[in-house]
C-alpha positions as CSV (number, residue, x, y, z in Angstrom):
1,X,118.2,-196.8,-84.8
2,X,119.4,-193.7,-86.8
3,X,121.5,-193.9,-89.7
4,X,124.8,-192.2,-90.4
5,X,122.9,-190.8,-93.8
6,X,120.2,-189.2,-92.2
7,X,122.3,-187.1,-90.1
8,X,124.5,-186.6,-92.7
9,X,121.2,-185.3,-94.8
10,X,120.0,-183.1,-92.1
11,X,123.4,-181.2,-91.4
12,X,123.8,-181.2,-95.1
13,X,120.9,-179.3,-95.6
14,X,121.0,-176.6,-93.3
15,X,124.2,-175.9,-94.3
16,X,122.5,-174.8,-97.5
17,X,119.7,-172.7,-95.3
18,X,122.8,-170.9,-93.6
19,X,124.8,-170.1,-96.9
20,X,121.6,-169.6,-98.9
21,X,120.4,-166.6,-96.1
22,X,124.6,-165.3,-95.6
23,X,125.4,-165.6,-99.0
24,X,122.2,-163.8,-100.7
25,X,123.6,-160.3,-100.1
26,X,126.4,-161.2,-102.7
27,X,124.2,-162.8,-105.2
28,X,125.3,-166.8,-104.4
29,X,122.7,-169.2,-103.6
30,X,123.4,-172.3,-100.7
31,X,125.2,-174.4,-103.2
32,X,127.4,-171.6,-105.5
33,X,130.0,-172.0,-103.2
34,X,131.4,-174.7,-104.2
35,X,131.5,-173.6,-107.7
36,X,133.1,-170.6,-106.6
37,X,135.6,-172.5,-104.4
38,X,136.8,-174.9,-107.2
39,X,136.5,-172.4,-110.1
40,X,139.2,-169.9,-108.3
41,X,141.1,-172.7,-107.1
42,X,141.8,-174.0,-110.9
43,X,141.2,-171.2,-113.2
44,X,140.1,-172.8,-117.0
45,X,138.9,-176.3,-115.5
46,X,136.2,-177.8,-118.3
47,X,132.8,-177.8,-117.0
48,X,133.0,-182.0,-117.0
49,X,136.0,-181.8,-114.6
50,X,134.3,-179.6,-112.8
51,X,131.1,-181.8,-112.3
52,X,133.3,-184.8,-111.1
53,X,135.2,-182.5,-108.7
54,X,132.0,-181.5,-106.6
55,X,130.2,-184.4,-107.7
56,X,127.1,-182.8,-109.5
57,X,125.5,-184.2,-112.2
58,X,126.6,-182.2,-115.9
59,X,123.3,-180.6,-116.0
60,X,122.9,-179.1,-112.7
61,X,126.9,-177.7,-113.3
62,X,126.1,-176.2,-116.3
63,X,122.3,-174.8,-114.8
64,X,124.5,-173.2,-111.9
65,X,127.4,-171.9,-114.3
66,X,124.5,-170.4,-116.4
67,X,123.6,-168.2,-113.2
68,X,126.8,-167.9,-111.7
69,X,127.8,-166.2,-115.7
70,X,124.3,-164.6,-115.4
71,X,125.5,-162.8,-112.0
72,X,129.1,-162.2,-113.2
73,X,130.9,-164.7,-111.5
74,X,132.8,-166.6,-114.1
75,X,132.8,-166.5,-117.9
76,X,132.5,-169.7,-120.3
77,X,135.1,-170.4,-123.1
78,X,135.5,-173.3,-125.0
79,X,138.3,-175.4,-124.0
80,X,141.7,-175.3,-126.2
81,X,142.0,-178.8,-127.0
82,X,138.6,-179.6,-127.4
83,X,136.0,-176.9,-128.3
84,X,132.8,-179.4,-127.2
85,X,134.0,-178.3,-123.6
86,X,133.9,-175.3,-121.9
87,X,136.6,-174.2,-120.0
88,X,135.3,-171.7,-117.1
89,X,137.2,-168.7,-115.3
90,X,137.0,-166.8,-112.7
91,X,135.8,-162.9,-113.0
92,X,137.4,-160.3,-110.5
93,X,134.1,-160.0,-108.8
94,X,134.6,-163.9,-108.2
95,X,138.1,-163.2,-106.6
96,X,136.8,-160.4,-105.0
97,X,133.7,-162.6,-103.5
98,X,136.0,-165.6,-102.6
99,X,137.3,-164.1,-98.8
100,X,133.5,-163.7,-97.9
101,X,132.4,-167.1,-98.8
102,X,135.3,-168.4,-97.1
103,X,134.6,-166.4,-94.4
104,X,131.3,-167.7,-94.4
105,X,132.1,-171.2,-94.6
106,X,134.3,-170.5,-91.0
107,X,131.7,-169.1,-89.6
108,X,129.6,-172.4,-90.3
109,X,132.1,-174.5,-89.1
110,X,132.7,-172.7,-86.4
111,X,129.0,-172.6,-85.1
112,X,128.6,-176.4,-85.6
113,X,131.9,-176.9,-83.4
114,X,132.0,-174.7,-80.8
115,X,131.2,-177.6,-78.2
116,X,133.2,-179.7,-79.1
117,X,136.9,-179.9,-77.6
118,X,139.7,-179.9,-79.7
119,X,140.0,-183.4,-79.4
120,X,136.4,-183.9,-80.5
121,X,137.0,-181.7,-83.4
122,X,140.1,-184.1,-84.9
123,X,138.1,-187.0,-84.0
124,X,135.4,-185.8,-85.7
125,X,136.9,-184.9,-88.8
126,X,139.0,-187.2,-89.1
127,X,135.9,-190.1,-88.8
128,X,134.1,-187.8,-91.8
129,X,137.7,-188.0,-93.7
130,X,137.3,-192.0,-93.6
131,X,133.0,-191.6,-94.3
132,X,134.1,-189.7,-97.5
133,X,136.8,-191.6,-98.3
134,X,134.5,-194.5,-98.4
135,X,131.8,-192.7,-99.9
136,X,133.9,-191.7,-103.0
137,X,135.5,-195.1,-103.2
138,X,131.5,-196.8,-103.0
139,X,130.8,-194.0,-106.1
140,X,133.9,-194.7,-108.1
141,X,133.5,-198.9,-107.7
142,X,129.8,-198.7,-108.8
143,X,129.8,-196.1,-111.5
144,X,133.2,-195.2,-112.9
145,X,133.7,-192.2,-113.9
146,X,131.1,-190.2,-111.8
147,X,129.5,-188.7,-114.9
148,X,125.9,-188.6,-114.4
């Protein structure tokens, strides 16, 4: 029998092939995205509350912040209140990438649907709601605070 992870895996990963080839041209790799997404969606969040938002291990945040700043994405300043943190912005190229990725991102979901009915597409979304759900609960219960 198949597991629920394995598919999971699978679709996972070629969503990173199709952002990785669509997103190239603007100099974001099949992962950025979600940096992108978060970081224009809460301008200033601390690299930390970052990690736990997407789930990403500290390191690999602040390896992809390092080329996301690299590429002129976002810039790095340390947070306010505590200046071991860095707080991390958006730049206008950022802003001005955002409606591509997101276009990009529709695209994907698109493809993936497009046999599905509409009722399939509730169904199905709202079973991967619950999976997640789960999923962050399973996270949260075994490891607290998500940090590494």
């Amino acid at each position: 029998m198949d597991s629920l992870t394995k598919f999971i895996n699978r679709t996972s990963r070629c969503g990173i092939l199709y952002r990785e080839k669509r997103l190239s041209k603007y100099g974001l790799n099949g992962v950025q995205h979600a940096y992108l997404l978060n970081i224009c969606r809460n301008p200033g969040i601390s690299q930390e509350n970052l990690a736990k938002l997407i789930f990403v291990n500290k390191s690999n945040v602040a390896r992809q912040l390092a080329l996301l700043e690299e590429n002129g994405f976002i810039t790095r300043e340390p947070c306010e209140n505590d200046k071991r943190q860095m707080s991390v912005f958006p730049t206008q190229k950022a802003i001005d990438t955002l409606p591509k990725v997101i276009e990009v991102l529709d695209e994907l979901n698109g493809k993936l649907l497009e046999d599905f009915s509409d009722e399939e597409r509730r169904l199905l979304i709202s079973m991967m709601e619950r999976v997640t759900d789960k999923a962050i609960k399973l996270i949260d219960e075994s490891f607290g605070d998500r940090e590494e």
